[in-house]
C-alpha positions as CSV (number, residue, x, y, z in Angstrom):
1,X,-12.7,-12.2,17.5
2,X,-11.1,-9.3,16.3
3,X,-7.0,-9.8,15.8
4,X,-4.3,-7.4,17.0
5,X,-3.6,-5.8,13.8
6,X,-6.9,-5.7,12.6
7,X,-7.7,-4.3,16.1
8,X,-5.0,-1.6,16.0
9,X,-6.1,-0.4,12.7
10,X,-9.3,0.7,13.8
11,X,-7.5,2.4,17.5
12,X,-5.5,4.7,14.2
13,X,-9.2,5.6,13.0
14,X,-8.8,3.4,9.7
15,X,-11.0,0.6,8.1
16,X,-9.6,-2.0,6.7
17,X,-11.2,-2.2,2.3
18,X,-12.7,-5.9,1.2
19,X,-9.7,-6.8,-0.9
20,X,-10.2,-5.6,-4.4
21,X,-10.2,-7.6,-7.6
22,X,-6.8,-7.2,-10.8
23,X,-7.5,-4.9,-12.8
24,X,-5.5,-6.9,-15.3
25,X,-3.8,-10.3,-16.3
26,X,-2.5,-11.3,-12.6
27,X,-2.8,-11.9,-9.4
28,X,-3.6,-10.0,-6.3
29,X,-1.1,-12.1,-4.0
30,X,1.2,-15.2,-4.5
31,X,2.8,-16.9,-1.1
32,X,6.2,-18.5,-1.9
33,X,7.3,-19.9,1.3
34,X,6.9,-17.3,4.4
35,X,6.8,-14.6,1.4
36,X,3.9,-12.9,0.1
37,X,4.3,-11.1,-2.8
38,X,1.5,-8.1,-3.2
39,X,0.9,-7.1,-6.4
40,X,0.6,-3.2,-6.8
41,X,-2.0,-1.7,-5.3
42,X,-4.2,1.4,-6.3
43,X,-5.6,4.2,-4.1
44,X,-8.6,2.6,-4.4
45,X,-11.7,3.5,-1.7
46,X,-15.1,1.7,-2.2
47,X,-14.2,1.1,-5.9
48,X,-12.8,4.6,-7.3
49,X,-9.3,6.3,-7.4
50,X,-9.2,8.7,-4.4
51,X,-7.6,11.2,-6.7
52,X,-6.2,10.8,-10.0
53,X,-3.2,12.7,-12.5
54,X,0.3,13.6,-11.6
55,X,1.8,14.5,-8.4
56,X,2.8,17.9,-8.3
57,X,0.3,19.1,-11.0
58,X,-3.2,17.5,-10.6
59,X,-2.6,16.0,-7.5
60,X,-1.1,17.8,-4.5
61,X,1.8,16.5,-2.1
62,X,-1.0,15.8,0.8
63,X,-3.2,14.0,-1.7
64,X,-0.3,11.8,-2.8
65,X,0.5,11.3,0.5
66,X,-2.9,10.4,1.7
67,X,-3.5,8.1,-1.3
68,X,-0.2,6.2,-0.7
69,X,-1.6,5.5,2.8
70,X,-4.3,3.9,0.9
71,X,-2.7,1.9,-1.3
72,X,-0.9,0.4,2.5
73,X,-4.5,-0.4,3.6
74,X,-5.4,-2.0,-0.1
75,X,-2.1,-4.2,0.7
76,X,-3.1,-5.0,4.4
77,X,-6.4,-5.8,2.9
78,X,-4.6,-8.5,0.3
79,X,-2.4,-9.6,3.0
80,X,-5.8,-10.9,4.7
81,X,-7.0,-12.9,2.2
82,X,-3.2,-14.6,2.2
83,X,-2.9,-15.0,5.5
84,X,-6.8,-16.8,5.8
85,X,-8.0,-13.8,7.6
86,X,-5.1,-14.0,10.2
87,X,-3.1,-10.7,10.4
88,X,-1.1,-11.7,13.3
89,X,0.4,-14.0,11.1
90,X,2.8,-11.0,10.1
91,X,6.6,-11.6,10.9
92,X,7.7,-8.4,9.4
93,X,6.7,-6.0,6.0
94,X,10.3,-6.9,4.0
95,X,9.8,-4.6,1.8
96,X,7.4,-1.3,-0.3
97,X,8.0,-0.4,-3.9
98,X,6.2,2.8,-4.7
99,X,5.5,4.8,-8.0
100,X,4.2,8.0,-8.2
101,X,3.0,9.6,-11.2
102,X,4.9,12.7,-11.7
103,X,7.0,15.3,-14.0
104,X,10.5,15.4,-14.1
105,X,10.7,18.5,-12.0
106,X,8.8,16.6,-8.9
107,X,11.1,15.5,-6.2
108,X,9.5,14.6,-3.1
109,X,8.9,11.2,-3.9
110,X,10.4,9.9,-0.5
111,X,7.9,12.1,1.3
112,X,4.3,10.8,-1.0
113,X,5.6,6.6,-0.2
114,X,6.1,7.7,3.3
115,X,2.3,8.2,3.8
116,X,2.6,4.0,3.1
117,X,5.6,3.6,5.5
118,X,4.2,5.5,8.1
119,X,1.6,3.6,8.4
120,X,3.0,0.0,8.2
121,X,5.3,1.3,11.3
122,X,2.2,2.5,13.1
123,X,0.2,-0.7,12.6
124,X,2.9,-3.5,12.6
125,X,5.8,-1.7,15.3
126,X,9.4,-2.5,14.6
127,X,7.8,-5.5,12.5
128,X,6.6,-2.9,10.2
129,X,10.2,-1.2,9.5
130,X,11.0,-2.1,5.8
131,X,13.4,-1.8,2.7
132,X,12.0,0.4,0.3
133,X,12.0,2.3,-3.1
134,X,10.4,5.2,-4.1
135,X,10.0,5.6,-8.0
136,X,9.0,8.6,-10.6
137,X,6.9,7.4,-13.9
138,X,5.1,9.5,-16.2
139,X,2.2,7.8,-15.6
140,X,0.3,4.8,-13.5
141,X,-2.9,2.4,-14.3
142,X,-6.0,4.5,-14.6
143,X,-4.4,7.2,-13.7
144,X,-3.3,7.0,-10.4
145,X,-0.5,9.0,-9.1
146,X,0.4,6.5,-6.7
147,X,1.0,2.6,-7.1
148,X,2.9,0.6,-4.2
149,X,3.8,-3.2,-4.2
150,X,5.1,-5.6,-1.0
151,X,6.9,-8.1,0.2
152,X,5.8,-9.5,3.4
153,X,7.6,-12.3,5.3
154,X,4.4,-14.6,7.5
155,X,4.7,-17.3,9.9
């Protein structure tokens, strides 16, 4: 039977990825208490980036913002595997950290993470409310321009 997160994911139009694999010496997830810990996630879609370079140059604010929203449904998709396949485990997303790849004359990092934070508010409600950072660097793994990371408190 279909959960009601899983269930309200697909009523928003999105599919929730198989959980994907490090890319490097770590781990997806740890669970410390009622805490998960999600390592940063990728816009990854069926294996490849969904765009890749700077935001601002090579990649365009609606890209960012569109492969930040990815990177929230890589996180949900780690989040199953922690919470055995249960979603409704979910108390409350504590907290986003998000890169994005950019020069120093790009600004409108707020607005690129908020394609994440949207969508943790439409999936989760008030639950899905959460303290967050949004981060310039001159560059990400493989060249993403977006990377975000999570703390999730579970029952």
């Amino acid at each position: 039977m279909t959960d009601k997160i899983e269930a309200r994911i697909k009523e928003l139009g999105h599919a929730l990825p198989e959980a994907t694999a490090p890319v490097a010496n770590y781990v997806p997830f740890t669970v410390s208490g009622s805490l998960v810990f999600i390592s940063g996630q990728l816009p990854l879609q069926d294996g490849k980036l969904l765009c890749s370079g700077g935001v601002g140059a090579a990649v365009s604010l609606e890209e960012a913002v569109a492969a930040a929203q990815q990177c929230a449904l890589n996180i949900i998709a780690q989040l199953k595997v922690a919470c055995d396949g249960d979603l409704d485990r979910v108390k409350r997303i504590v907290k986003l950290g998000g890169f994005v790849a950019s020069g120093a004359e790009f600004t409108d990092h707020p607005i690129v993470i908020n394609g994440a934070s949207d969508l943790m508010v439409s999936i989760f409600g008030d639950a899905g409310r959460h303290a967050r950072a949004a981060v310039g660097c001159p560059s990400l793994p493989l060249d993403a321009p977006v990377e975000i990371e999570a703390v999730i408190e579970i029952n």
